[in-house]
C-alpha positions in Angstrom: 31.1 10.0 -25.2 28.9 9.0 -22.1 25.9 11.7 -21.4 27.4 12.9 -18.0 31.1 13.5 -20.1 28.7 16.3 -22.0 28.8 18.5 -18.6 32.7 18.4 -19.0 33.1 20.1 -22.0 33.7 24.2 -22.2 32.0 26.6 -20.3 33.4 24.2 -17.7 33.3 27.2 -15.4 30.4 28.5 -15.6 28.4 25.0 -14.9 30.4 24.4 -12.1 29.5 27.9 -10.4 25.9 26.8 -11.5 26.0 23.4 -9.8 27.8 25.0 -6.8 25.2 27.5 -6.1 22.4 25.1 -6.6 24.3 22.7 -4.4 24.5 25.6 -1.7 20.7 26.5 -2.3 19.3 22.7 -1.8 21.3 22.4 1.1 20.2 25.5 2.6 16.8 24.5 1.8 16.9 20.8 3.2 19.0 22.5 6.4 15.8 24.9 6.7 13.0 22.2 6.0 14.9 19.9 8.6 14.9 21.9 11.2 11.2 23.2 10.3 9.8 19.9 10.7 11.9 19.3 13.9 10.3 22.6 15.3 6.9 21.0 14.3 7.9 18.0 15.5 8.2 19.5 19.1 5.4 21.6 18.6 3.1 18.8 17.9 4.9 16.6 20.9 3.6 19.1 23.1 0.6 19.1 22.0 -0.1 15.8 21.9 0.6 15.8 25.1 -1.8 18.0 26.2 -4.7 16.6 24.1 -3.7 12.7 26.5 -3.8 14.6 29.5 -7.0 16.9 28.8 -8.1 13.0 27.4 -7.4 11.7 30.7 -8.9 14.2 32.9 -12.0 13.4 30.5 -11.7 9.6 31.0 -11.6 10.2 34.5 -14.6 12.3 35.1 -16.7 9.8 32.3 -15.8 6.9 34.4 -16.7 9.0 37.9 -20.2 10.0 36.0 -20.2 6.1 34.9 -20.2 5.0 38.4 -22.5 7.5 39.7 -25.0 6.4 37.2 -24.5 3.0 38.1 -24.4 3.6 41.6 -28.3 5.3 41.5 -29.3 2.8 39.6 -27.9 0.2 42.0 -29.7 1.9 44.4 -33.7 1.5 42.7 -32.8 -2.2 42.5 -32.0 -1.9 46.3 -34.9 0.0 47.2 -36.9 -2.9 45.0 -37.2 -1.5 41.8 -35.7 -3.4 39.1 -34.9 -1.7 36.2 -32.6 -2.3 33.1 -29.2 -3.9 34.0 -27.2 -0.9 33.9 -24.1 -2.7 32.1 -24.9 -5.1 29.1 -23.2 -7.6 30.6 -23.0 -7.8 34.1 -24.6 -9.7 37.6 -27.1 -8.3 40.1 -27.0 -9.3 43.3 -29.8 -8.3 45.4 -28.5 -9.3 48.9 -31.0 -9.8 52.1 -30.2 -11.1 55.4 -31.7 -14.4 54.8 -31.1 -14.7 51.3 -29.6 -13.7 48.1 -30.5 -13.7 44.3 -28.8 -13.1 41.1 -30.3 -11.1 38.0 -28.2 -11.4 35.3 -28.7 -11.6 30.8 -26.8 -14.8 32.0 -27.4 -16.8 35.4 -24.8 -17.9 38.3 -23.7 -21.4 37.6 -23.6 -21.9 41.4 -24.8 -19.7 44.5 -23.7 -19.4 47.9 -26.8 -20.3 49.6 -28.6 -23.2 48.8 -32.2 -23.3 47.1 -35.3 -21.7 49.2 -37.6 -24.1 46.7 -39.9 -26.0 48.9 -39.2 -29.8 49.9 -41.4 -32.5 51.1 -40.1 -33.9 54.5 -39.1 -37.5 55.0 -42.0 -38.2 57.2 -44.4 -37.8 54.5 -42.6 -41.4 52.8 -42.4 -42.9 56.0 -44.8 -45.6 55.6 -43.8 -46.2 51.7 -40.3 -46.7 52.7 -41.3 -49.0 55.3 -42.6 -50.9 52.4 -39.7 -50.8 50.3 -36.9 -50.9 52.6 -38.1 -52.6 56.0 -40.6 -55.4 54.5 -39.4 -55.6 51.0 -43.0 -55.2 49.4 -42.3 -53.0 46.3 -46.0 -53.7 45.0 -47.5 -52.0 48.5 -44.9 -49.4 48.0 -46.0 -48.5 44.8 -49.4 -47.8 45.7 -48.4 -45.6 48.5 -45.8 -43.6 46.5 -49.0 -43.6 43.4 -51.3 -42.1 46.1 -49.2 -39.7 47.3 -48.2 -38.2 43.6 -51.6 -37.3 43.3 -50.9 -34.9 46.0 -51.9 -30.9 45.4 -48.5 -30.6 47.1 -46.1 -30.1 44.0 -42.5 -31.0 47.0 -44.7 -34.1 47.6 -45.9 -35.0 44.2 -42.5 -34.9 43.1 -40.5 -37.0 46.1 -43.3 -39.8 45.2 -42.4 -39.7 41.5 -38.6 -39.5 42.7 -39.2 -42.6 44.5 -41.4 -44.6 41.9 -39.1 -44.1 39.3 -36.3 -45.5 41.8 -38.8 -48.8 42.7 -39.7 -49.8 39.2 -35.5 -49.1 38.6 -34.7 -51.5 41.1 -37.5 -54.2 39.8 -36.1 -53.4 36.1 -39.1 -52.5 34.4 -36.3 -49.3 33.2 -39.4 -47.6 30.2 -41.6 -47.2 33.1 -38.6 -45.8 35.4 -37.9 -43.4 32.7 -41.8 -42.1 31.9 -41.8 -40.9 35.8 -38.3 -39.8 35.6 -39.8 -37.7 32.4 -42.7 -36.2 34.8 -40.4 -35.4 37.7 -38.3 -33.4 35.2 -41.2 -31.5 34.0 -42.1 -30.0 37.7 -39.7 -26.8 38.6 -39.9 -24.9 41.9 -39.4 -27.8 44.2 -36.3 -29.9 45.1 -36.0 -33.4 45.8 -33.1 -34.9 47.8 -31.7 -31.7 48.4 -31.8 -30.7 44.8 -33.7 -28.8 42.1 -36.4 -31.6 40.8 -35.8 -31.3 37.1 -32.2 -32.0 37.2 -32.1 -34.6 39.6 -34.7 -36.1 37.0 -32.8 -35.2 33.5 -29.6 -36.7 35.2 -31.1 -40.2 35.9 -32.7 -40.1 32.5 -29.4 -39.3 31.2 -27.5 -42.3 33.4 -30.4 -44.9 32.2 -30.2 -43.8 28.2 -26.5 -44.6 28.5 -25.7 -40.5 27.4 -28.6 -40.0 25.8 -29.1 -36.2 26.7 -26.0 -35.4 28.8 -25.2 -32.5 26.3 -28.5 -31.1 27.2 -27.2 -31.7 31.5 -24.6 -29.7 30.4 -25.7 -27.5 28.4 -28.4 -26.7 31.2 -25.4 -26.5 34.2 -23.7 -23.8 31.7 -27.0 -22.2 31.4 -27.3 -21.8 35.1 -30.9 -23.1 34.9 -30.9 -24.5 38.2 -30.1 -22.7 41.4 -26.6 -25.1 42.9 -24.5 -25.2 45.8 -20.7 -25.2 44.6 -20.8 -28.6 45.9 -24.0 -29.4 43.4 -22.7 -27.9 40.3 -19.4 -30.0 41.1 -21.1 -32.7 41.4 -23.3 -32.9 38.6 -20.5 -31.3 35.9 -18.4 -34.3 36.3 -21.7 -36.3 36.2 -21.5 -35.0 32.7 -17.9 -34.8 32.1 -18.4 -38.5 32.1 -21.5 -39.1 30.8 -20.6 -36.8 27.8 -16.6 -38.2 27.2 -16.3 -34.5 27.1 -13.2 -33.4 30.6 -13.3 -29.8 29.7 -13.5 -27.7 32.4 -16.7 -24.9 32.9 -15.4 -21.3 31.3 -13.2 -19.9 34.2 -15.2 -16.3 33.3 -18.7 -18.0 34.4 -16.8 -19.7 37.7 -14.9 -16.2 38.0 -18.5 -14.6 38.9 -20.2 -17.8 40.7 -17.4 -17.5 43.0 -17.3 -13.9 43.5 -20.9 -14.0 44.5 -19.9 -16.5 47.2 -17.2 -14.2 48.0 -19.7 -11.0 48.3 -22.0 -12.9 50.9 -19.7 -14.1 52.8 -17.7 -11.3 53.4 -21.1 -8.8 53.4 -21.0 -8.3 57.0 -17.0 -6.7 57.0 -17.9 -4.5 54.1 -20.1 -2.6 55.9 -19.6 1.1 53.9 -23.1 1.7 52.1 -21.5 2.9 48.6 -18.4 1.9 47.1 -16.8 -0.1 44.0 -13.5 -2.1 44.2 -11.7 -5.1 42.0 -12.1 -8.5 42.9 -9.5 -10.3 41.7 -10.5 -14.4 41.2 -8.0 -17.1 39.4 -6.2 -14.6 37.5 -9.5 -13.3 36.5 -10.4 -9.1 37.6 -13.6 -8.4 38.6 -15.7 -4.5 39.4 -18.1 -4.8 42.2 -19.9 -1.5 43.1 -22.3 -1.6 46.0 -25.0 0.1 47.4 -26.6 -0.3 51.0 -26.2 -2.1 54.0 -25.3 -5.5 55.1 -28.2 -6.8 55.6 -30.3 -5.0 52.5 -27.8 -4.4 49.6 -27.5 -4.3 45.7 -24.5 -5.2 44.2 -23.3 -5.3 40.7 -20.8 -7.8 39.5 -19.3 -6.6 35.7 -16.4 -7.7 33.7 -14.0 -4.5 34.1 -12.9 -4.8 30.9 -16.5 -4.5 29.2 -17.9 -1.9 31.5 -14.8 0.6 30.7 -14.7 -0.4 27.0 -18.6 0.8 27.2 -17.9 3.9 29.3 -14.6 4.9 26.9 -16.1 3.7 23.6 -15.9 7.7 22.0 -12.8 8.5 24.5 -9.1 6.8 23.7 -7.6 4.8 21.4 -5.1 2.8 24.2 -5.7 2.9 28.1 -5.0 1.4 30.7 -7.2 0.8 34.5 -4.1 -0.3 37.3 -4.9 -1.3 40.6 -2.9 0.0 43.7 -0.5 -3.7 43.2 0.0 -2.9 39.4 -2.5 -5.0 37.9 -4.3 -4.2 35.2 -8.4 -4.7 35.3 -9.0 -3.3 31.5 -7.3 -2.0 28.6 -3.9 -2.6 27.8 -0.9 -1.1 29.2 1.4 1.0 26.6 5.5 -0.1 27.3 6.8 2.6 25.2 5.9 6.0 23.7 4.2 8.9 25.4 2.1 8.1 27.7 0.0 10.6 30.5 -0.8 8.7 34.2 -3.5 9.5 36.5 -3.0 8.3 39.7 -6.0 7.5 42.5 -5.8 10.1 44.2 -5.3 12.9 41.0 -8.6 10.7 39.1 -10.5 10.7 42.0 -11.1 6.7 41.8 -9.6 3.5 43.3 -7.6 2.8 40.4 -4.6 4.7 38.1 -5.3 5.8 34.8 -2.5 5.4 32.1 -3.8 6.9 28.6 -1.2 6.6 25.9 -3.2 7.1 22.6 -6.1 9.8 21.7 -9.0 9.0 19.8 -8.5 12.5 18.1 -7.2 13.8 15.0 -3.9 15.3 16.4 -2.1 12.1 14.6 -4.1 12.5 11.4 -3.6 16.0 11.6 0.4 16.1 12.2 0.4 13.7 9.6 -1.1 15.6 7.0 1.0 18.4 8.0 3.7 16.9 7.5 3.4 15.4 4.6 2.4 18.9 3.2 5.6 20.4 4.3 7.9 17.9 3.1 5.8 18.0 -0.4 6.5 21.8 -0.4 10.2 21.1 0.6 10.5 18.4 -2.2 8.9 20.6 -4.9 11.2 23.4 -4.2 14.3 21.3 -4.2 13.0 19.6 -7.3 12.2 23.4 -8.9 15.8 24.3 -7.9 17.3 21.0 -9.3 15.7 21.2 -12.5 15.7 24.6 -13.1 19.6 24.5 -12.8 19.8 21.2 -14.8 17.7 23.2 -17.8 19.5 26.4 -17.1 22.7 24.4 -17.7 21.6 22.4 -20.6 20.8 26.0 -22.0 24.2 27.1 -21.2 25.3 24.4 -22.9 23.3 24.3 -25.9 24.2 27.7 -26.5 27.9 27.2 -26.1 27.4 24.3 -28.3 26.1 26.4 -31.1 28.2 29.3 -30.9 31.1 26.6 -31.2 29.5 24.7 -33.8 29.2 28.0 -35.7 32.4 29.2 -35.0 33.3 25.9 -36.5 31.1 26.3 -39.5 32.7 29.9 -40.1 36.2 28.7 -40.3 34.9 25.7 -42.2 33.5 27.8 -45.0 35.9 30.3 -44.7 38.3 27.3 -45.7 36.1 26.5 -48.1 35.4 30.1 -49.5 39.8 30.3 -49.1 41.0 27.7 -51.1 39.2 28.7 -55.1 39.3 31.9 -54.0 43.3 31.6 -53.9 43.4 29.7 -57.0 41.5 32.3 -58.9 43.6 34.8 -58.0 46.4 33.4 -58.5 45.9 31.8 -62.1 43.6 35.4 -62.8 47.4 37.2 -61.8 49.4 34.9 -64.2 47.0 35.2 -67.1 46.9 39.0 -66.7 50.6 39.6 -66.3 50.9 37.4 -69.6 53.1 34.8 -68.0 51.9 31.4 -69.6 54.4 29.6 -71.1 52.4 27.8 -73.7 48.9 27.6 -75.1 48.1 24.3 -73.4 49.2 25.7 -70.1 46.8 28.4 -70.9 43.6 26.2 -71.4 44.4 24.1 -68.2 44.8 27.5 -66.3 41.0 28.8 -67.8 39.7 25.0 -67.2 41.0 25.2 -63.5 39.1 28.5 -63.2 35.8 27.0 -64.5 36.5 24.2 -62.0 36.7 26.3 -59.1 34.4 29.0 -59.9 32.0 26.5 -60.3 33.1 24.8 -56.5 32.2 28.0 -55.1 28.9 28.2 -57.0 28.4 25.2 -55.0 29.6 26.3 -51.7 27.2 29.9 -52.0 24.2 28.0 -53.5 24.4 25.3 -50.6 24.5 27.7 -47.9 21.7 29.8 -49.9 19.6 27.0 -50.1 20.3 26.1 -46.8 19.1 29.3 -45.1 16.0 29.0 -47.6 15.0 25.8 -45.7 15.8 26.6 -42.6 13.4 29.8 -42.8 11.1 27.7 -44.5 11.1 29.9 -47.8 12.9 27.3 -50.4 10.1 26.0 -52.8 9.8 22.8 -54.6 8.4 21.9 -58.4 7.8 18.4 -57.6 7.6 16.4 -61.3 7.3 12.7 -62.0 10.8 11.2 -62.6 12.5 7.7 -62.8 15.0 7.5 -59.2 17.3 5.4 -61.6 17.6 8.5 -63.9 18.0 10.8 -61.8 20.5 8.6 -59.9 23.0 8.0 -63.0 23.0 11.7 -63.9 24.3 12.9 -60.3 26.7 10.1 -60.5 28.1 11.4 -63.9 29.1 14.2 -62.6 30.9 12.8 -60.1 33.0 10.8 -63.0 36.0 12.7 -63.1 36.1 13.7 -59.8 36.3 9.9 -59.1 38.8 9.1 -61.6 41.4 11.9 -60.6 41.0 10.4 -56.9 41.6 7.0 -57.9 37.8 6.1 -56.2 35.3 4.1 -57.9 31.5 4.4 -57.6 29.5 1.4 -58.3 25.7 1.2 -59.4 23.0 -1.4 -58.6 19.4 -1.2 -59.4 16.5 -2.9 -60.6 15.2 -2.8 -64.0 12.1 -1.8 -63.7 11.1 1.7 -63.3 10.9 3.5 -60.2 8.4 6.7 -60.6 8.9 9.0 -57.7 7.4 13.0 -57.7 10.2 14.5 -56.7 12.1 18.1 -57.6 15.3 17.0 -59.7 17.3 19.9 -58.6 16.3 19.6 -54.5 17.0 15.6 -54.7 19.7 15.7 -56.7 21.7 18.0 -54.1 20.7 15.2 -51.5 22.1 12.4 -53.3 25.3 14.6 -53.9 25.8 15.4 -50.7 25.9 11.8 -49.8 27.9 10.9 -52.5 30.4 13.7 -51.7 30.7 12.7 -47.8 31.1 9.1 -48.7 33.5 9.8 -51.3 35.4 12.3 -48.8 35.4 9.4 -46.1 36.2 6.5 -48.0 39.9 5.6 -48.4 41.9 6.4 -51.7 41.1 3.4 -54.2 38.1 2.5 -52.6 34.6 1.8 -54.0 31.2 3.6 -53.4 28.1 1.7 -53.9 24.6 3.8 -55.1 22.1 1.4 -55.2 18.1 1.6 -55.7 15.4 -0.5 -55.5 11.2 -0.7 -54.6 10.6 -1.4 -51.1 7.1 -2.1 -50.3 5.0 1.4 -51.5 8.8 3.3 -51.3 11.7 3.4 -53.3 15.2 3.7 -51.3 18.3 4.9 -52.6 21.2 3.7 -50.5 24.5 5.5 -50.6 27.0 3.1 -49.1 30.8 3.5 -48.5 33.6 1.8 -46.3 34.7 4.3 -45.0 35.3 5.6 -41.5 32.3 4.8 -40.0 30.0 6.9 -37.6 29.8 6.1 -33.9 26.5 4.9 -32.5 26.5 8.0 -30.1 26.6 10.4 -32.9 23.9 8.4 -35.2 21.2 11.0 -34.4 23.3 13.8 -33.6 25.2 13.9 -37.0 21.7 15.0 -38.9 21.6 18.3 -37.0 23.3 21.6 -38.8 26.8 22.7 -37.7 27.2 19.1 -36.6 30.5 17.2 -37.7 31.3 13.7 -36.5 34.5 13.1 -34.6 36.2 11.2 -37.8 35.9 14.6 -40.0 38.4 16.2 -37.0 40.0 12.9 -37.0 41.0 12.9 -40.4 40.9 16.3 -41.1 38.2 16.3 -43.5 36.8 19.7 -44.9 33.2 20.4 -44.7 30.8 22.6 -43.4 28.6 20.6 -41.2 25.5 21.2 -43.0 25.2 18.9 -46.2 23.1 15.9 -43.5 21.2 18.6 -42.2 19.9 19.9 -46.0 19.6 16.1 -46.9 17.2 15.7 -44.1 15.3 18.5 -44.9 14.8 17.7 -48.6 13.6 14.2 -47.7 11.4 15.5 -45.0 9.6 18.1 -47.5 9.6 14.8 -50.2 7.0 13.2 -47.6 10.2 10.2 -46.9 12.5 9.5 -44.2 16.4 9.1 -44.6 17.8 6.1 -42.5 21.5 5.5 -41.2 23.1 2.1 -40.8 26.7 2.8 -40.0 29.5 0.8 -37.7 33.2 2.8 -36.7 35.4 1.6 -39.1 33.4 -0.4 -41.2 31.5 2.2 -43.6 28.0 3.8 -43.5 25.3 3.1 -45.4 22.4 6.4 -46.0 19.5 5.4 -46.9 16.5 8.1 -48.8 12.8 6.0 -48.5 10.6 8.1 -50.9 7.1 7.4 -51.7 6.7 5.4 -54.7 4.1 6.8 -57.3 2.1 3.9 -59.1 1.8 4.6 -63.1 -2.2 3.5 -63.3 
């Protein structure tokens, strides 16, 4: 019988009200918890909500503060003080009417306005070029352009060494060409042929080494060492696209702010509001510029929106989100689902909308935890109520279980108490009324008396014995005996028994002895109960086997029968008191349901084990281990 079939049996009633109501109460728990969490649910919607828009009021006013800051700062480095950049990364521009320059932790790679480093006229190499040129006389050249790079002029000093290099080029005497080239490069501050000195110099050095260098050109344009023209830095980055095999184009970020400084000048003169900030949007690329002063005296600062709001929200939200009035966005990222709280330019107060969609708060972490609380406390109680009405129905169950297994074991020994009981009064009414027929009749009558007077000496001193070890009161006089003794004497007393049932029991053992310390009397009602069931369960003119033999430091005796068998279901249950196995209702076999149970406790209390090997239909085979006691 499958475990769940155990629920079916009587009080069938009673568990089914008990499931009912428990299926009732864990609904009506579940129905409660659901709707509790969907009231938190809402609760905690709402006030998420107000945390992202009490976040974005908060962004707003730290960004407004932000620009202020940057704005007064803006406005020392107008007034000529130059502090601190006030972003980490970020340009200057300190604007003049005449003239512009950049401060930045990294340069312009090209300006709008060309270099105000000094420049030695062309008059200056007049005569020289003459020379070299009109009269073709490099020698007298050369002394004219030696004399004149021992100018105190630095512009002149290097347009001679610009020009001697490019004489001793042409005559091919290239090592000399390259040491001047080397001591025009050293010179800064000065330009020659429109350009600054020291990279007009590294480039021809880099032209006449075949490479040699032209990561170092490059690496210099990136740098923004030298102050370009667009025109320039074009110029001299495909100079070293080509001397370096390398046709990747300059980082679009560092042209992004090159050519918004170009934008800024050029359009200084419309902008004429003395404070303000706005994007600046170049080759896909946003840009913040915030301002302060005039036209023609202004500071301007040139950041990467997305760095300068990371910096000014760094303790403020999780997800944001800077729009421009066309929908762009300058910084953050732009949530496309969930809540969300907007700000637009006019609530926030700046040129741009605000969109917030996450908190950098513990609302989430605290929800969660709440949650999670609530549906612990909803799981424990539907687990209390679930188990609590799976015990109080295995209770129930249990106890209708034992009152029917004693119920059972009443009528069983009331059968058992019955049947001599009858026969003794019977045969006791015949002998008293005097009517034997014969002598011999007599004698079988007294002989039957014995028989069954003795039978229910049995039955009484079992169920004595019984309730002894169940209360733990039955005591033992453990001796040292021989297991093949003590096994042939209980098996002689089944010997007639046997023979009047046409049944046969066999015995096996080894020769040698087997001491055990066991009580006679205690063990020998074990082996007889197992003798008796296999004998009751076995078929007429069948054999049962007693066997004994040493295993390991134990000595088993084995009662085995082929019988009817014992189901694998009931293998452990059988060994309990009250219990019978389906065959004895099967075959209507008397019994009492306790002889296992007083078998197991006599081999418990003999410090052994008793073992079952059984099959439906094919026999059983009991099996007493008791310890084996060594003769030294």
């Amino acid at each position: 019988m499958a475990p769940w079939t155990e629920w079916l049996k009587p009080p069938r009633t009673l568990l089914l009200s008990l499931f009912l109501l428990t299926l009732v109460s864990v609904s009506t728990v579940g129905w409660f918890g659901w709707r509790l969490l969907a009231q938190q649910r809402l609760v905690e919607a709402q006030r998420s909500q107000e945390r992202l828009e009490q976040a974005a009021d908060r962004m707003a006013a730290t960004f407004r503060g932000a620009l202020a800051e940057v704005g007064d700062r803006l406005g020392d480095w107008e007034s000529g003080a130059r502090n601190a950049l006030p972003v980490e990364e970020g340009i200057i521009l300190q604007m003049k009417e005449n003239g512009l320059a950049a401060f930045a932790n990294r340069r312009l790679l090209y300006y709008p306005l060309p270099s105000s480093d000094p420049e030695a006229g062309p008059a200056v190499f007049a005569e020289a070029e003459m020379f070299e040129f009109a009269q073709g006389q490099p020698r007298a050249a050369l002394d004219t352009y030696e004399r004149l790079a021992k100018s105190g002029d630095a512009a002149v000093r290097a347009g001679a060494l610009l020009r001697i290099a490019r004489v001793l080029r042409a005559e091919g005497r290239r090592s000399e060409s390259q040491a001047y080239y080397a001591k025009l490069s050293a010179l800064s501050g000065v330009r020659v042929a429109g350009a600054p000195a020291g990279l007009v110099a590294r480039h021809e050095l880099c032209v006449l080494s075949a490479g040699n260098g032209s990561r170092e050109l490059r690496a210099g344009l990136l740098d923004g060492r030298w102050h370009l023209t667009r025109g320039q830095f074009a110029y001299y980055w495909a100079e070293a696209q080509r001397l370096t095999g390398d046709a990747s184009d300059a980082p679009a970020d560092r042209l992004a702010f090159s050519e918004a400084a170009e934008r800024i000048w050029d359009e200084r003169v419309r902008n004429v509001e003395p404070r303000g900030q706005e994007a600046l949007w170049i080759g896909g690329h946003a840009l913040l510029v915030i301002w302060r002063g005039t036209p023609e005296r202004r500071a301007v600062l040139v950041v990467n929106p997305e760095s300068f709001v990371r910096q000014v929200f760094a303790n403020e939200a999780d997800r944001y989100a800077l729009v421009d009035a066309e929908g762009r966005v300058l910084a953050g990222e732009k949530s496309g689902s969930g809540r969300a709280v907007v700000l637009t330019a006019a609530e926030s107060r700046l040129p741009w909308t605000i969109y917030v969609s996450s908190w950098r708060g513990t609302g989430a972490a605290t929800w969660a935890g709440q949650q999670s609380f609530l549906l612990l406390g909803i799981s424990v109680m539907v687990l209390f109520l679930i188990l609590g009405t799976y015990f109080i129905g295995r209770a129930i169950r249990r106890e209708a279980e034992v009152a029917r297994m004693q119920s059972d074991f009443v009528a069983a020994v009331s059968h058992e108490f019955r049947s001599p009981l009858t026969t003794l009064r019977q045969l006791s009414e015949i002998l008293s009324l005097g009517r034997v027929p014969s002598e011999e009749r007599r004698r079988l009558y007294y002989a039957t008396l014995v028989k069954e007077t003795t039978r229910l000496q049995r039955v009484v001193e079992a169920l004595l014995n019984f309730g002894k070890m169940e209360a733990g009161a039955r005591r033992y006089r453990f001796e040292e005996l021989d297991a093949a003794q003590l096994v042939r004497r209980v098996v002689m007393e089944f010997e007639q028994e046997t023979a009047a049932s046409g049944r046969h029991i066999e015995l096996h053992g080894q020769g040698a002895e087997c001491l055990i310390d066991a009580d006679p009397d205690a063990l020998g009602v074990a082996l007889r109960n197992l003798l008796d069931n296999a004998l009751k369960y076995s078929p007429a003119d069948s054999t049962v086997w007693v066997e004994w033999e040493r295993a390991e430091e134990r000595v088993a005796i084995k009662v085995r029968d082929e019988g009817l068998g014992i189901p694998e279901r009931e293998k452990k249950a059988i060994f309990r008191k009250f219990v019978r196995g389906s065959a004895a209702s099967t075959s209507n076999v008397k019994g009492s349901g306790i002889g296992l149970a007083m078998v197991r406790h006599i081999v418990a209390a003999h410090g052994g084990e008793i073992t079952l090997a059984s099959k439906a239909g094919k026999g059983s085979t009991f099996t007493m281990l008791l310890p084996l006691v060594e003769r030294t």
